[in-house]
KOLNU-814319 format. One record per residue (C-alpha): x, y, z; residue in one letter. Coordinates in steps of 0.02 Angstrom, whole numbers, padded with zeros to 5 digits, always signed. Example, Ala and Ser with C-alpha at 12.3 -4.5 7.8 and 13.67 -1.06 7.14 Angstrom:
% residues 2
+00615-00225+00390a+00684-00053+00357s
% end
This chain:
% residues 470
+00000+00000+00000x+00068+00178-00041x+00016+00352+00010x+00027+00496-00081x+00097+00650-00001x+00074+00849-00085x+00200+00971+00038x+00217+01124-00095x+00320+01095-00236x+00371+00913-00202x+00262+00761-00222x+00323+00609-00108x+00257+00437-00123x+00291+00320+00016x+00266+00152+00009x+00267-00011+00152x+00434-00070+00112x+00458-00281+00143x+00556-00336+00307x+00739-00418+00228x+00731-00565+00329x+00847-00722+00345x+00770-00892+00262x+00859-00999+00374x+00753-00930+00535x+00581-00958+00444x+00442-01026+00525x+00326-01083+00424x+00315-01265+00353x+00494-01250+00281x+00568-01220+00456x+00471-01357+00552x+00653-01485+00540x+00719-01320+00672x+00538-01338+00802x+00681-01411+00933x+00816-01257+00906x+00794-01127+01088x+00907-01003+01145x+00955-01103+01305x+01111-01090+01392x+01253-01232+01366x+01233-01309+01526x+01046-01292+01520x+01042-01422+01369x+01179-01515+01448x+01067-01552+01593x+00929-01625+01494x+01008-01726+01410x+01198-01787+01480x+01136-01953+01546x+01033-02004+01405x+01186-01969+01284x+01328-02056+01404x+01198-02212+01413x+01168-02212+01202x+01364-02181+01177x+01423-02320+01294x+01270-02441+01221x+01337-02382+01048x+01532-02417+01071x+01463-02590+01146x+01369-02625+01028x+01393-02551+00854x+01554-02567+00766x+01565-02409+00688x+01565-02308+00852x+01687-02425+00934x+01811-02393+00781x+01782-02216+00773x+01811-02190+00982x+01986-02300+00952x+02028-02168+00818x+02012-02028+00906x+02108-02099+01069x+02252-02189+00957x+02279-02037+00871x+02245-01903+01006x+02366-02015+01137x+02473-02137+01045x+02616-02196+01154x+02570-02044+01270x+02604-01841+01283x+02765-01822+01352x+02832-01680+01494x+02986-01592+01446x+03060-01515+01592x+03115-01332+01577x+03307-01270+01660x+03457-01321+01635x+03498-01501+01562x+03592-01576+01716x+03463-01510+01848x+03308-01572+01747x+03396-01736+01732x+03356-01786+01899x+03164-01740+01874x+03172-01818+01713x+03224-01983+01821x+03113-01958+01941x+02959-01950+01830x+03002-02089+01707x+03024-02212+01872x+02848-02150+01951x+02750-02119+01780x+02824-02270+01664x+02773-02384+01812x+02604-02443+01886x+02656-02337+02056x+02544-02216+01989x+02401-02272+01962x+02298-02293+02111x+02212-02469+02026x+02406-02510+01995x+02355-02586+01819x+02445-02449+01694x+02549-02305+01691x+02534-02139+01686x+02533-02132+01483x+02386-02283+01502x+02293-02178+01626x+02290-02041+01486x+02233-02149+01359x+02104-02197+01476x+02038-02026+01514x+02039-01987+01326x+01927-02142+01304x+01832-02090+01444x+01804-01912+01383x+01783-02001+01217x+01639-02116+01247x+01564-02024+01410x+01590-01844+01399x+01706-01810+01541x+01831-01889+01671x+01894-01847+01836x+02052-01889+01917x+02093-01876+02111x+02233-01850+02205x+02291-01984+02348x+02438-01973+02441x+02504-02133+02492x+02648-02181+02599x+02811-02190+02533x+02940-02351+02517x+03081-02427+02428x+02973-02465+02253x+02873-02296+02257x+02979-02152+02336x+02844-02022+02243x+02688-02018+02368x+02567-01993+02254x+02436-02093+02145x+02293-02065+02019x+02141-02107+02038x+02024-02105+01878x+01843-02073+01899x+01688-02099+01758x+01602-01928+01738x+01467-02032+01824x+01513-02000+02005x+01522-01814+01979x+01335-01771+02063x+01242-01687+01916x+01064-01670+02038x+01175-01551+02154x+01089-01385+02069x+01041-01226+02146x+01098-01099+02281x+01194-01162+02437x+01320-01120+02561x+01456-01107+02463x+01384-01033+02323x+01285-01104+02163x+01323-01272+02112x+01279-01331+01922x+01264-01532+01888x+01394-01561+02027x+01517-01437+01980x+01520-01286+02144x+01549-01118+02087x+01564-00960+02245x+01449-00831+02213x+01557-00773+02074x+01565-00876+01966x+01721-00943+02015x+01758-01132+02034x+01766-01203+02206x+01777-01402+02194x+01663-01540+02152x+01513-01633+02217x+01559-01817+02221x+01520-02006+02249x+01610-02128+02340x+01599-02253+02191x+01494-02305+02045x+01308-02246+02075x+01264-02370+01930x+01386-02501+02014x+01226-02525+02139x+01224-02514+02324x+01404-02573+02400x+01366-02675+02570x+01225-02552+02604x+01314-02384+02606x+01221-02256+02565x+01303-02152+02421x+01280-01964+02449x+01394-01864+02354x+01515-01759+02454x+01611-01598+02429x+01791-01601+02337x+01887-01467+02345x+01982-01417+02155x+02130-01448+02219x+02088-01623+02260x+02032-01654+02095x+02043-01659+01907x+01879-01635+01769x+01952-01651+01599x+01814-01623+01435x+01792-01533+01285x+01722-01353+01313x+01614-01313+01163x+01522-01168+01227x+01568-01024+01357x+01514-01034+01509x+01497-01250+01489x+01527-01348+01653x+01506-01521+01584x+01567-01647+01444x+01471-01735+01316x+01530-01887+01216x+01589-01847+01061x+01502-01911+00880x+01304-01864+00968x+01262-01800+00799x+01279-01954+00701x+01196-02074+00843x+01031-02068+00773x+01101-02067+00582x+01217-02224+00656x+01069-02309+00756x+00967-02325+00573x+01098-02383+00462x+01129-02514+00601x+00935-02555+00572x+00970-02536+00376x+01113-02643+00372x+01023-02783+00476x+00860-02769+00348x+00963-02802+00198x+01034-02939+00265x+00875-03029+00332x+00807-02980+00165x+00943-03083+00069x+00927-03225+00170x+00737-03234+00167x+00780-03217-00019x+00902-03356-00037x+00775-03490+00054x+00685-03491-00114x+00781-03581-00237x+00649-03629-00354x+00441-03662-00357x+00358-03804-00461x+00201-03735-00528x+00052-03846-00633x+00035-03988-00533x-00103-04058-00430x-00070-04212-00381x+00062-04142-00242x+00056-04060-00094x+00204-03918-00032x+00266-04048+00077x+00312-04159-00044x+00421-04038-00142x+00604-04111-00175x+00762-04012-00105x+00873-03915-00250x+01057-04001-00257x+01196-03937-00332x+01187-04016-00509x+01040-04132-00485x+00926-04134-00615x+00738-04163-00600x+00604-04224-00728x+00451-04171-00694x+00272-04224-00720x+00154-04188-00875x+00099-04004-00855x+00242-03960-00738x+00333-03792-00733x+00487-03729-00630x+00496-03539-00574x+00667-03479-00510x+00653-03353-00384x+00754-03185-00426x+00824-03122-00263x+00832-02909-00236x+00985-02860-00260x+01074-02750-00164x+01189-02617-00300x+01145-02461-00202x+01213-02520-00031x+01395-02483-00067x+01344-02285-00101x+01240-02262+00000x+01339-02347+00133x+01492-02229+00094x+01387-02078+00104x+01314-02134+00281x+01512-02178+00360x+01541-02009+00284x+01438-01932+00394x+01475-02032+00555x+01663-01997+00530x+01615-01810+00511x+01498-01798+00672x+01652-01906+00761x+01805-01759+00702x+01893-01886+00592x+01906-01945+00411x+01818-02073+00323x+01965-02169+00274x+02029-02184+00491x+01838-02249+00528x+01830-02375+00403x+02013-02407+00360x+01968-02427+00191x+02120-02307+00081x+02051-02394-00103x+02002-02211-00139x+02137-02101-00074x+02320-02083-00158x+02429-01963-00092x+02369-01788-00102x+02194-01807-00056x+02270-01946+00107x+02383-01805+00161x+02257-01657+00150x+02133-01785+00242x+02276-01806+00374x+02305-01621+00395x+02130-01580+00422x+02127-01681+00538x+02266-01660+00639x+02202-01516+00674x+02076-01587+00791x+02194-01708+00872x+02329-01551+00909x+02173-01471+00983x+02117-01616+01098x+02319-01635+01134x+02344-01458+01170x+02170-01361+01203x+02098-01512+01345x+02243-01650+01406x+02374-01537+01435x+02300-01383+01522x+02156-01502+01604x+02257-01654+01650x+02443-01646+01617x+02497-01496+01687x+02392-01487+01849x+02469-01698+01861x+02644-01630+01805x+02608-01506+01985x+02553-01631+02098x+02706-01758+02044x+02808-01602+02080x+02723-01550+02254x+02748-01737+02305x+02919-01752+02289x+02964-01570+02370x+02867-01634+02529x+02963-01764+02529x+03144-01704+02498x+03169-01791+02311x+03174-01617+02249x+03214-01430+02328x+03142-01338+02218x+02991-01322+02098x+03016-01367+01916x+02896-01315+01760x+02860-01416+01590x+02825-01394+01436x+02746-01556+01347x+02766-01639+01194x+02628-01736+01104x+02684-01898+00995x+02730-01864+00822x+02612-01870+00667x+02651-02037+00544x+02750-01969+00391x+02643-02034+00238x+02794-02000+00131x+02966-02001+00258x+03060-01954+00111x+02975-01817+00039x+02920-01731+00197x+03076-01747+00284x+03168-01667+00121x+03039-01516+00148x+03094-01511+00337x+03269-01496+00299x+03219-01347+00170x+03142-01242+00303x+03269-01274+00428x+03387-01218+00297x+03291-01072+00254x+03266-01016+00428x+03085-01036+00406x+03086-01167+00552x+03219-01193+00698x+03289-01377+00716x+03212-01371+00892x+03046-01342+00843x+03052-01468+00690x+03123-01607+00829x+02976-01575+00953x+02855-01597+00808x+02909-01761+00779x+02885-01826+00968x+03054-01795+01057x+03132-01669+01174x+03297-01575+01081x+03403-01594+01241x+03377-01778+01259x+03425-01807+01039x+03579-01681+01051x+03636-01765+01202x+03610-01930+01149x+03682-01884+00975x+03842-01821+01062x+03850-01969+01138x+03840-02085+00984x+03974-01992+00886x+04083-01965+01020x+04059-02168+01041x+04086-02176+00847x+04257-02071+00852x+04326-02199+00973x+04288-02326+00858x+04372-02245+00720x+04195-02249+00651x+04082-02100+00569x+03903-02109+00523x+03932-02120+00324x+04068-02272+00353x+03920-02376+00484x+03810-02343+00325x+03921-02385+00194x+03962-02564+00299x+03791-02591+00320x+03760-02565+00136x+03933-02675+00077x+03899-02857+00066x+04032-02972+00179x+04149-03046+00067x+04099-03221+00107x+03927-03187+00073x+03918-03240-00100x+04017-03428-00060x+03886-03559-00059x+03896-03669+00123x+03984-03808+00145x+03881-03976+00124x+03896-04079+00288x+03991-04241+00276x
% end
């Protein structure tokens, strides 16, 4: 509609101009697939809906082999043969830490179950965080002796045992699903159970959840919105998707086996009865009667399943942070440029689950209390700080990439420090242990070109056939 407006000389027409509006927030029949989208707050959701999705995930990595593969991806890669401290100062003082920590974290001493080390207990937790959201660890000092000097052990806890009904005002503050905040908004400790709540009752105990102080305790997940207090397990947008390709994959194969228990149907006779139908062998031939017919049966076939199939794992390896190729194993598509852009996307994700949750959540706080431990009691005077180093990424070309390594280094692009921590080790412990070797190799009379060249230089006896026994 448009009004017409006479002021004097000028003649103005002014027209009800239409809202610009965004099609993704209509709400109308095209925007019924978004009824479930609110503006709730990350924990808010969280709260509805944490135990249903640690009880699917856990049913799924039981159960479905997909979700098991995808959860031994992520922890393989994110893990591998464990994240590594590198203790800062100088080389001969952070060799006696260095000691110290390989003897207390390399053994079982600290792990409060005694059943792995200290790299195990991280691939646990990443599991953990994996398939259940989030994991806590404790702190409990035990007594020193002659196999343990370090008085301290780990003690991993299921994200079940952190109290997610403790909600609301209290004393101390406001506590969200177990997790105690002051008034402030700062965090306080923990709201805990003495074991398992889904373990049952233990002997009759009741199992209230206590208060933990923070400095008790470890919570390690993946923060995915400000302000979030709690984990999820990772891959919840493909359950669903995962859940009915499970159901597809089991109707196509009931429907080929319902299929194949019709071989063939004799049609035209009277005289017999279903019963009395004869058994197809494998090349047995049959005469039939005067007015008999055979009918084979034509089974469905089945030459969608392999797209469609590839289009689902797609999807699932998406929702999960990792490639197609690492959930399935199958490389028949991939050759080297499209395997080595797959593997730097997502590397990505692994240096971000290394670097952005294990090491500031776990690690370093563990690296502290290892460090507070043996100060109290007289292993060490003084504290000591670490950086840490997660394990290298698998080379799909050594030869190539290692070339373009030596080209930066060259170029001053990269320092041969940084290049040697990328691959997994500390630079201290390879130029000390290379000083070692050559000085080793000088007393020899030896250099690293002659080993190779002996390596490479048949013996001379080599080509002389054996002797034949008498």
């Amino acid at each position: 509609m448009a009004v017409n407006i006479d002021i004097g000389k000028f003649h103005l027409r002014v027209g009800r101009h239409k809202q610009r509006a965004y099609e993704a927030a209509d709400k109308a029949r095209r925007g019924k697939a978004f009824r479930l989208a609110q503006s709730t707050g990350a924990n808010r959701e969280i709260a509805g809906a944490l135990v249903t999705l640690r009880d699917r995930s856990r049913h799924m990595a039981r159960n479905n082999g997909w979700s098991r593969r995808a959860i031994e991806a992520i922890v393989k890669h994110t893990v591998g043969e464990g994240i590594q401290p590198a203790p800062a100062g100088e080389l001969e003082k952070t060799k006696q830490v260095k000691a110290l920590w390989n003897d207390w974290a390399n053994s079982t001493a600290c792990d409060w179950y005694e059943r792995t080390t200290f790299y195990g207990l991280q691939e646990l937790a990443m599991r953990s965080i994996a398939e259940g959201g989030d994991v806590l660890v404790m702190k409990r000092w035990v007594n020193p002796d002659a196999d343990n000097p370090v008085p301290l052990k780990l003690q991993l806890l299921e994200g079940d045992q952190l109290d997610h009904s403790k909600n609301g005002s209290n004393d101390r503050g406001i506590a969200r699903l177990g997790v105690q905040y002051d008034k402030e908004g700062r965090l306080l400790g923990y709201w805990l159970f003495d074991y398992h709540p889904g373990e049952g009752s233990v002997f009759g105990i009741a199992n209230d959840s206590r208060f933990v102080p923070k400095s008790e305790v470890l919570h390690a997940f993946e923060v995915l919105r400000i302000g979030q207090c709690r984990g999820i397990p990772m891959g919840v947008a493909s359950f669903m998707k995962m859940s009915d390709f499970s159901d597809y994959e089991d109707a196509q194969l009931v429907k080929q086996r319902v299929a194949a228990c019709f071989s063939a149907f004799v049609t035209g006779s009277e005289d017999k009865t279903p019963e009395e139908l004869e058994n197809l062998e494998p090349g047995m031939v049959q005469y039939l009667e005067n007015g008999e017919t055979v009918e084979f049966s034509n089974p469905p076939s089945v030459s969608d399943y392999d797209s469609y199939s590839l289009n689902i794992l797609r999807g699932i390896a998406a929702a999960y942070g990792i490639t197609y190729e690492m959930l399935t194993m199958d490389y028949s598509r991939v050759n080297f440029t499209s395997g080595r852009m797959g593997k730097i996307d997502v590397t990505a994700n692994f240096k971000s689950w290394q670097y952005n949750m294990l090491v500031p959540q776990l690690c370093v706080p563990a690296w502290q209390w290892f460090i507070d431990a043996c100060i109290t009691t007289g292993l060490l005077s003084h504290p000591v700080k670490a950086g840490w180093t997660a394990p290298r990424v698998q080379q799909l070309d050594p030869v190539k990439e290692t070339d373009a390594q030596v080209t930066k280094i060259k170029s001053g692009l990269a320092t041969i420090s940084e290049t040697i921590r990328e691959t997994g080790r500390e630079p201290e412990e390879l130029f000390e242990e290379y000083k070692q070797d050559v000085e080793r190799l000088k007393k020899l009379g030896l250099n690293v070109d002659s080993v190779m060249s002996a390596a490479a230089t048949p013996s001379p006896d080599s080509d002389k056939a054996p002797d034949k026994e008498e």
